[in-house]
Steps between C-alpha positions, in 0.01 A plus 500: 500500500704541802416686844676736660479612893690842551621489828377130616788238639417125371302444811281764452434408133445138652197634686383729221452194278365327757243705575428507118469132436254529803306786314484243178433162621188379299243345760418121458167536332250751341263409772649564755637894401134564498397318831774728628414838324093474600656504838667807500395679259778764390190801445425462867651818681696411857361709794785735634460742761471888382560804652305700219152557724716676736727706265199614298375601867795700667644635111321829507568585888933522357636768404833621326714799607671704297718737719612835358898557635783757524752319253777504810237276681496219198806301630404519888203332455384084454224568296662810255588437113662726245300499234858508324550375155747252420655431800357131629195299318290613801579879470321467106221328642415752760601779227233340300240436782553881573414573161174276433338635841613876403696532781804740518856300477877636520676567163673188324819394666345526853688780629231766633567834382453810728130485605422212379271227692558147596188253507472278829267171405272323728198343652199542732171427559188658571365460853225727531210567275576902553833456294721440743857300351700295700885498355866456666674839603790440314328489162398898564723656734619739337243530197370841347262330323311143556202353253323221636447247194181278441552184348233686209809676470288815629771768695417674808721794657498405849622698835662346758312487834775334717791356507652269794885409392601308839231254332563610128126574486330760297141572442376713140216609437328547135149710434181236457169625417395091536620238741809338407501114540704468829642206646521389875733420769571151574638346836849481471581345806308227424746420223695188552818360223381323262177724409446568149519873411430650200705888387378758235713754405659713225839346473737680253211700417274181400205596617255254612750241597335168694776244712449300728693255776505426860593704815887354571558685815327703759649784733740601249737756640710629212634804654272725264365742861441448833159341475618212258264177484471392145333220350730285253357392194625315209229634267750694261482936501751696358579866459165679439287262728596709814194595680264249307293240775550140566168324578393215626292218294172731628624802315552706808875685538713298784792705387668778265768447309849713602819358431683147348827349561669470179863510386429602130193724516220239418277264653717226674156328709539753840323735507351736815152631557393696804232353683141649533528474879743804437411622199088539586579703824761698299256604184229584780701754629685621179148544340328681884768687587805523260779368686533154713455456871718265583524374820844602702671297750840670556773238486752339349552154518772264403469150512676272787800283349733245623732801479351630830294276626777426745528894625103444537542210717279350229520102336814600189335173359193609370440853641163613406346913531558854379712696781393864523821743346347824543148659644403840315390794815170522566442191295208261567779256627686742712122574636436105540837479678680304290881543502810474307630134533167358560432137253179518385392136478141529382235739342167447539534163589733418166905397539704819419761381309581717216480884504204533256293255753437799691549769204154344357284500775554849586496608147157311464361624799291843584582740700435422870519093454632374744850256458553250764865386531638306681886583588800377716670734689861365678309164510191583660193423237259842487185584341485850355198655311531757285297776327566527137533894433515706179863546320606840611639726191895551542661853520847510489663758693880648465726261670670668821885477525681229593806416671822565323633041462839429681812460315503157575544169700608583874454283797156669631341462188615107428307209583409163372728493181407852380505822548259850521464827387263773550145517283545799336220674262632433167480113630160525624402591119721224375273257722171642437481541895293785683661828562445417939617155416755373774787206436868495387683372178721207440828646422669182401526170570777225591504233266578232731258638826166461561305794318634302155376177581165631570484702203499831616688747264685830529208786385226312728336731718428334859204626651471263841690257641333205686213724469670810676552789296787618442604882503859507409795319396663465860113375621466258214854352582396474849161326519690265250743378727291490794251313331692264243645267819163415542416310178391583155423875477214675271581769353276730276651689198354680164688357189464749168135573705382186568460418881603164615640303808803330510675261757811550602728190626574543887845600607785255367245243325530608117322304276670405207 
């Protein structure tokens, strides 16, 4: 008889066989195989943890979400599947999940015909005994039809009570003549790495899904809105979990589950919940008054880098704080007195160090908290409380007329390696800037001079210089070149619509 190891090198066979002559070595005597088998006896169960009290507790409180769509609205969501036939493995199943749970699915071949609906897939839970559902925004944004989903497999028609998309929060609710088993709010911030977390969800359209893991990360910002604070988890969720709640090893929901990084679709072990310190004030307001009062501070922020710590007079080493870009009018801040060029260096009492350190606090807090910063202003440390107000609701206005640009470079319009023409309207609406918005664009840009080595680019749109606005293209030149003898010089621009400062190199000192 001879043996054969597919795939094995020598060595590998080595320790295959012996591993085997381990399994098979006779012991020395009868007596003692029995000595050693009343010991441990092999019917004797070991004692592992289990999660299964606490699944069998929180399992009826989930939900699934089944999200009636336009079929143009299939490919622009996370959560959205064909229904198609024939296309991937995963476009049968859902076809045939569709099918069991008569629910409406697009034609084989995937390809939706005039009319026809999409079907958007996710999860929630139930958080108040009434009927209300908790589930992410982007599972029903732009549904015509949702049906909450029981894990009896019973199917609801629900209505949608609010939805909150700067948190990609929505709250459904279904009719109840009895109370619905509802789940409660844990304490998020008392969540610390390492904490075991457990997910339920309806991933791929498998209801009743259990996972569990740890909490990798906290303060996640992942560029998802303005108020982003996720909690990282490993516990796997895929498409379809969206919306479902993480809890904690009490059964209460620390977090909901939004998004997960993953290069081919599936669970890769990070995934991102938002937690119930945002989420609970959120709901309360989604399910009181239909829309979320977040709280407003009025700025932008950018953080401080080496790149101009120097033009801040500030240690290029390690500079620390978020300097202030731009102050909205008749903002909280601008009502606080804070200012353009300001570093904050604290809020309420914490280090400000990235943007979303303040982003959270005033996203978390109510209206008419107070925020206590603490700021440096041209080196001289200042406290400065402010008032969080109420978001006020934008109404865009016909842009005026602008000024005709110059033809190009001259002398009066040069300075500092590049050169400035006029802000005209069509390139106030190529930078997303304000119809009474003031500043002057970078016409171009010497490749040896300063403005290149500091990264500034023909297209930018300066709106100050060393803090000075900055009117025209003769002005800009000239508060350049009085100022740049003087050191490093801070200048403000809006890049494609994003606001941030930039240092340029004083007068004959290039950096390479």
């Amino acid at each position: 008889m001879s043996l054969c190891f597919k795939g094995f090198s020598s060595r590998h066979l080595g320790l295959l066989l012996a591993t085997a002559s381990l399994l098979v070595t006779v012991p020395a005597s009868a007596d003692s195989a029995s000595d050693a088998a009343k010991k441990a006896p092999l019917s004797t169960p070991i004692a592992l943890p289990t999660l299964s009290p606490l699944v069998k507790k929180v399992m009826p409180s989930v939900v699934n979400i089944v999200a009636e769509i336009p079929a143009e609205s299939v490919s622009e969501s996370g959560e959205t599947t064909t229904g198609g036939q024939g296309q991937t493995p995963f476009d049968d199943f859902m076809r045939r999940y569709f099918e069991q749970h008569g629910l409406p699915a697009l034609p084989p071949g995937g390809k939706p015909a005039a009319g026809a609906k999409g079907m958007s897939l996710g999860s929630g839970f139930i958080i108040d005994p009434a009927g209300y559902v908790v589930t992410n925004n982007h599972v029903i944004t732009t549904a015509t039809k949702i049906t909450v989903v029981f894990q009896d497999n019973s199917k609801h028609p629900a209505t949608v009570v609010g939805v909150d998309p700067k948190t990609d929060l929505a709250v459904l609710k279904i009719a109840t003549k009895t109370k619905l088993p509802a789940l409660q709010w844990g304490d998020s911030d008392k969540v610390e790495v390492g904490d075991w977390v457990m997910t339920v969800g309806n991933p791929f359209g498998l209801g009743g899904t259990v996972t569990t893991g740890i909490v990798s990360a906290l303060g996640r910002d992942i560029q998802h809105g303005p108020f982003d604070d996720f909690l990282q988890i490993d516990a796997p969720i895929n498409r379809g979990s969206s919306g479902g709640p993480t809890f904690d090893t009490s059964g209460r929901v620390v977090g909901i589950n939004t998004a997960i990084y993953s290069p081919s679709g599936g669970s890769v072990g990070i995934g991102f919940a938002i937690p119930s310190s945002i989420g609970r004030l959120v709901v309360k307001h989604l399910q009181e008054e239909g829309h979320a009062n977040h709280g407003y501070l009025g700025v932008t922020v950018q953080v401080v880098g080496p790149e101009i710590a120097g033009a801040l007079h500030m240690d290029p080493v390690n500079p620390q704080g978020l300097i202030i870009v731009d102050i909205a009018n008749d903002s909280p801040a601008a009502e606080a007195g804070l200012q353009p060029g300001d570093v904050i260096k604290t809020a309420n009492g914490k280090p400000a160090l990235e943007t979303h350190d303040v982003s959270r606090l005033v996203g978390a807090a109510r209206i008419g908290d107070k925020l206590a910063l603490t700021v440096d202003r041209d080196g001289t440390a200042m406290k400065i409380n402010v008032t969080i107000g109420k978001a006020p609701r934008t109404d865009p206005n016909a842009a005026p007329e602008g000024v005709a640009a110059t033809d190009g470079p001259t002398q009066a319009n040069t300075a500092g390696g590049m050169w400035f023409t006029a802000l005209s309207s069509e390139l106030r609406d190529e930078a997303n800037l304000a119809p009474s918005a003031t500043g002057v664009v970078i016409g171009g840009v010497d490749d040896d001079g300063p403005a290149a080595s500091a990264g500034l680019m023909a297209g930018d749109v300066v709106l100050s210089i060393a803090r000075l606005p900055v009117g025209s293209p003769a002005d800009a030149a000239r508060k350049l070149q009085l100022v740049a003898a003087t050191g490093d010089v801070l200048i403000l621009i809006n890049r494609h619509g994003t606001l941030q400062f930039m240092a340029l190199p004083a007068a004959g000192a290039a950096k390479p």
